[in-house]
VMD Tcl script that draws the C-alpha trace (Angstrom):
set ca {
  {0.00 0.00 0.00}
  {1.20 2.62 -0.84}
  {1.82 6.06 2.04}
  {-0.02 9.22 1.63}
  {2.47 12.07 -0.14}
  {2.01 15.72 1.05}
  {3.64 18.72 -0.35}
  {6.31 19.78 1.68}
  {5.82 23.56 0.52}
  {1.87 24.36 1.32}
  {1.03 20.66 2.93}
  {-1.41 19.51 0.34}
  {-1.90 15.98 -0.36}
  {-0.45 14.82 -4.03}
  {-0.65 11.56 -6.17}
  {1.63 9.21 -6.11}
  {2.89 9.77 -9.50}
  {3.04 13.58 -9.29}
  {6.33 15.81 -9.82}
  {4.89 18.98 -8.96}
  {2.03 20.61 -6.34}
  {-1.11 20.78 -7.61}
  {-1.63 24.05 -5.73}
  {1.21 25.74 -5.10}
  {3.37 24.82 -8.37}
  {6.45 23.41 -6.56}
  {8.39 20.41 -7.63}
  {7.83 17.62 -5.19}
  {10.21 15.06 -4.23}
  {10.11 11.29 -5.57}
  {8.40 8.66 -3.26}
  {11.26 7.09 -0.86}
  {11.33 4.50 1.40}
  {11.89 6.35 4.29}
  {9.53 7.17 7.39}
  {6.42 8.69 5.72}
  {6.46 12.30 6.31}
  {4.28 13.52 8.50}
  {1.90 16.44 7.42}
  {2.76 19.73 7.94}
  {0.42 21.96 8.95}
  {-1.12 24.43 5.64}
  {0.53 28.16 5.81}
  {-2.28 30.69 4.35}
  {-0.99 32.31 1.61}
  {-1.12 36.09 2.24}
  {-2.99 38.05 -0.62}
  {-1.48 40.99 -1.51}
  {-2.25 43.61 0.43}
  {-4.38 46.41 -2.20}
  {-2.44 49.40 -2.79}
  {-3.68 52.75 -0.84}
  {-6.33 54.62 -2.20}
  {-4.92 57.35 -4.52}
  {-6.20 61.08 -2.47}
  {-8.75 62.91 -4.71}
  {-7.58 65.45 -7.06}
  {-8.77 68.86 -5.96}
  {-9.46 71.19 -8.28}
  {-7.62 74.03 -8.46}
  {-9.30 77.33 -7.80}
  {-9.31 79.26 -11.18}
  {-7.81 82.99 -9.81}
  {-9.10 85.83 -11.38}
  {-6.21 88.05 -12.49}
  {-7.84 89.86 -15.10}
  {-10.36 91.34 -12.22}
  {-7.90 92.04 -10.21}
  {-5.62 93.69 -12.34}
  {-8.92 96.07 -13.91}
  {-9.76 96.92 -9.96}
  {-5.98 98.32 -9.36}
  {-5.98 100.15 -12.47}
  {-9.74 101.57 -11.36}
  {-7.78 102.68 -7.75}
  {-4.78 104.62 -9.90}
  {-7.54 106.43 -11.82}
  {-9.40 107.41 -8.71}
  {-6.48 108.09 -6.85}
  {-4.85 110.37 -9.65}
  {-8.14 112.50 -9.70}
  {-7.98 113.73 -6.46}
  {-4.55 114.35 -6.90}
  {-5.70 116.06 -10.16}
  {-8.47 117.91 -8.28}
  {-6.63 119.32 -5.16}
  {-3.98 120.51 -7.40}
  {-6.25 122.19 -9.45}
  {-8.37 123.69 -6.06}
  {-5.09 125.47 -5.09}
  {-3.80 126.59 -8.21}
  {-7.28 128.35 -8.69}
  {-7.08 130.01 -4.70}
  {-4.04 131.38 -5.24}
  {-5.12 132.98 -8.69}
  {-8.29 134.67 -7.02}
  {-7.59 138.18 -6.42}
  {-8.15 139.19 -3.33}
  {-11.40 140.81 -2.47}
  {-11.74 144.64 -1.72}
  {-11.79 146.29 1.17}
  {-14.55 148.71 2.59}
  {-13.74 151.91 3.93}
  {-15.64 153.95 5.93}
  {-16.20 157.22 4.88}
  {-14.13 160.03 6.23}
  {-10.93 157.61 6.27}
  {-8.44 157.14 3.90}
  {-8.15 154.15 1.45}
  {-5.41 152.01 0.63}
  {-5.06 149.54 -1.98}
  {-3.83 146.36 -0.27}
  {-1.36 144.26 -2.17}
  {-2.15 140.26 -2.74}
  {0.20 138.15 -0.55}
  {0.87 135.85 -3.15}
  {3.13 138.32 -5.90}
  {5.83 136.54 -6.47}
  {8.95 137.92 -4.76}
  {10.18 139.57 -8.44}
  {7.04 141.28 -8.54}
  {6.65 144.98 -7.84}
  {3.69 145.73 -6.56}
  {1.80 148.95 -7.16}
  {2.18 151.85 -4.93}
  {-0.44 152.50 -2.76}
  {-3.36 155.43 -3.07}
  {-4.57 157.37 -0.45}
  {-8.01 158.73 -1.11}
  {-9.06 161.78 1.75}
  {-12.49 162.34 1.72}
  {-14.04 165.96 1.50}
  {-14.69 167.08 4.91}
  {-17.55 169.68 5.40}
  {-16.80 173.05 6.87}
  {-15.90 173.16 10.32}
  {-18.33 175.05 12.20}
  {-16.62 177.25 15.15}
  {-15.88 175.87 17.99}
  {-18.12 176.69 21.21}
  {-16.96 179.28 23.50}
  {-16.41 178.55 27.57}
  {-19.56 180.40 28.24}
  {-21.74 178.82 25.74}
  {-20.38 175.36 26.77}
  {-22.72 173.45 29.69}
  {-20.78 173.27 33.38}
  {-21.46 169.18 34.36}
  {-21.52 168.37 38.19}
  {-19.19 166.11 39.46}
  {-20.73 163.13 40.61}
  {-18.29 161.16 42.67}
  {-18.37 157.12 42.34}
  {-20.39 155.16 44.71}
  {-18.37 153.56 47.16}
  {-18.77 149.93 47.99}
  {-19.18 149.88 52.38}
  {-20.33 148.17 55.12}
  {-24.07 148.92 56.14}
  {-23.76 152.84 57.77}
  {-23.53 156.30 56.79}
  {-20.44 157.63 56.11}
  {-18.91 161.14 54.41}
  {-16.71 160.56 51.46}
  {-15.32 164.38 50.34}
  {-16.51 167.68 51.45}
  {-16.27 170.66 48.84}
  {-16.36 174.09 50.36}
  {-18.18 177.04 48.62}
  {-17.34 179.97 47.62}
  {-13.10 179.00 47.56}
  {-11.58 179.63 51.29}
  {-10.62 182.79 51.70}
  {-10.09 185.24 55.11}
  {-13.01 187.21 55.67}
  {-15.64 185.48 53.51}
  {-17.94 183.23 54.72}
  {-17.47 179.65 53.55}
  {-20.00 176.53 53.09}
  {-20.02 173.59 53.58}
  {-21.05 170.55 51.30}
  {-20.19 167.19 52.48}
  {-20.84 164.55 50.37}
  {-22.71 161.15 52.17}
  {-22.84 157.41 51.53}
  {-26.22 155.74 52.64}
  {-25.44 151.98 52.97}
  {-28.23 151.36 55.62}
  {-30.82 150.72 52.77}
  {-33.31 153.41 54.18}
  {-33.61 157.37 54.42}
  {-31.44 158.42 57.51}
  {-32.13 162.39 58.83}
  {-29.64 163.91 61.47}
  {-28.47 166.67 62.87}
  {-25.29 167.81 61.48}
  {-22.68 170.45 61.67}
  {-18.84 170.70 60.63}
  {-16.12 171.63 63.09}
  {-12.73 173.98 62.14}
  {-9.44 172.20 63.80}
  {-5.89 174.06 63.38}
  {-3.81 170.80 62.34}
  {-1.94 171.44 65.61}
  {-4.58 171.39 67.94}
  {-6.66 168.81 66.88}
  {-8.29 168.03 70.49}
  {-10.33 171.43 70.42}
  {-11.88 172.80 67.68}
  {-11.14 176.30 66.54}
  {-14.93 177.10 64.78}
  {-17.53 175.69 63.76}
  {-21.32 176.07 61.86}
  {-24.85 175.92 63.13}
  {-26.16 172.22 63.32}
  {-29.42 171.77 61.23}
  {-31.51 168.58 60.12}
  {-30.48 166.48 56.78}
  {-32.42 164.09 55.12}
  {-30.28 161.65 53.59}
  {-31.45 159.13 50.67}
  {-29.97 155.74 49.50}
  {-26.61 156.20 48.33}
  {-24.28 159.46 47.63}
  {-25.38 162.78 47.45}
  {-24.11 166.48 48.13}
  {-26.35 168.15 50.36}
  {-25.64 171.66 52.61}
  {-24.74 171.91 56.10}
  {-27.07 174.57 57.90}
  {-24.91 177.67 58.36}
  {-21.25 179.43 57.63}
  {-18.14 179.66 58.75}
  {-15.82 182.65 58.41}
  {-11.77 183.37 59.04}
  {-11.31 187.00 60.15}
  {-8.71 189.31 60.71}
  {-5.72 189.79 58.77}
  {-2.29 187.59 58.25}
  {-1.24 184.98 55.05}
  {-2.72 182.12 55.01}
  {-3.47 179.28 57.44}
  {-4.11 175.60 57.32}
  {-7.27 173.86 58.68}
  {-8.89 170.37 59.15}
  {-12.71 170.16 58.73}
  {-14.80 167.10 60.41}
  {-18.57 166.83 59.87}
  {-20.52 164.94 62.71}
  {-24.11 164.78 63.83}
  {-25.68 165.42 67.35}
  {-27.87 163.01 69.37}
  {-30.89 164.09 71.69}
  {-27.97 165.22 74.18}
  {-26.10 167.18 71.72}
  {-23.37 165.12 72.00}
  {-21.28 164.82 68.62}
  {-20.18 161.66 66.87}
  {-18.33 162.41 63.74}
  {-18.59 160.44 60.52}
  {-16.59 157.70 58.99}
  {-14.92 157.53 55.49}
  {-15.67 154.43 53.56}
  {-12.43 153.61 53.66}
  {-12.26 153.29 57.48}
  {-11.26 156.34 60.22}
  {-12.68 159.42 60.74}
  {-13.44 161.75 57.74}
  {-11.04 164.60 57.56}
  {-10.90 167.89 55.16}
  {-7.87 169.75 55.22}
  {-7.59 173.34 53.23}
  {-5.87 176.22 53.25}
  {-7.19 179.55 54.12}
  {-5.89 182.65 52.22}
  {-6.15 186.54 51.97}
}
mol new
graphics top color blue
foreach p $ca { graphics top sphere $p radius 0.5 }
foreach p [lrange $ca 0 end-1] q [lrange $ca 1 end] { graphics top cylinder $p $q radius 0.2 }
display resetview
């Protein structure tokens, strides 16, 4: 009988009489008489492995160069227009001539020069035209001409009544008698009324006066205004001429005398000459 014969490349069984694999192609050895050979076990053939899909071909993105190439030439054009137009703008500025000037009548004219002649340029010389004045009428005389009355500024003070000049009328002068005008401040924000009279004091001797005027009611409104002391006083005798210091004060129900503040703090004081 004779022994099963395996191939001793891929293990399958084969005829006796066959010289090469029925499966896997390779030569086989001749039956021998040796210890039958024991099968060997059948080693699966790999397959060959497929080759890796090939990626998909992307399309390439058609680019547009003709579009782009029109919208840069579109952005020149623009751009050399403004150019073109602000060029243009300043050329014609500077080459407006420069609009007259009005002058008022009774001045004289000149003809202003453009700033923008050209260094080499001579510009014309300017024309002074003088009006035609109308014949001066002759001046007022002193006499003819109103006399205004000073009005001295308001002073800003504390609430009170206070004197801020006196003015004495006619001028001071030895033998004459002189009046007195004081000039009062009403800061209380009513009418006031006292009784007030001025006092003479030789600079000297200012602790006891030297004259004085009659004392006499005054009714005195908001704010500054000139109004007479009741009475005169008068310098006789001869001699040159002397110095004095007038205070104006008013007298309570006791006749006692308080004299008046300036705005500006202290007690008012007038001091004048007397003359011949």
């Amino acid at each position: 009988m004779d022994e099963a014969r395996f191939c001793e490349h891929c293990g399958a069984p084969l005829a006796a009489d066959t010289r090469f694999c029925e499966r896997c192609g390779q030569p086989v050895a001749p039956t021998a008489q040796s210890a039958p050979l024991s099968p060997k076990a059948a080693t699966p053939i790999a397959s060959p492995a497929a080759p890796p899909a090939a990626p998909a071909a992307t399309a390439p993105r058609p680019t547009n160069h003709g579009l782009i190439f029109a919208l840069v030439i579109v952005g020149m054009l623009v751009a050399l227009g403004c150019l073109a137009v602000g060029v243009f703008g300043f050329l014609f500025l500077q080459s407006k001539p420069a609009a007259p000037v009005a002058v008022p009548v009774g001045t004289s004219q000149v003809n202003l020069v453009p700033t923008h002649l050209a260094a080499t340029d001579t510009p014309p010389s300017p024309t002074t035209t003088v009006e035609p004045s109308a014949t001066a009428a002759a001046p007022p005389t002193e006499s003819n001409l109103p006399q205004p009355t000073p009005v001295p500024p308001t002073l800003a003070a504390p609430p009170g009544l206070y004197v801020s000049a006196l003015r004495l009328e006619p001028g001071p002068t030895r033998g004459v008698d002189i009046g007195f005008y004081p000039m009062f401040l009403n800061t209380t924000g009513g009418i006031q009324t006292y009784r007030v009279k001025v006092y003479l004091y030789r600079p000297e001797n200012m602790r006891n006066s030297f004259g004085e005027t009659s004392a006499g009611p005054i009714t005195i409104p908001v704010g500054s205004t000139e109004q007479k002391v009741l009475g005169a006083w008068e310098l006789g005798g001869g001699g040159g001429c002397e110095d004095f210091v007038a205070r104006v004060g008013w007298l309570d129900d006791q006749n006692r005398i308080t004299f008046f503040d300036a705005p500006t703090g202290g007690t008012f004081e007038s001091r004048f000459p007397v003359c011949p």
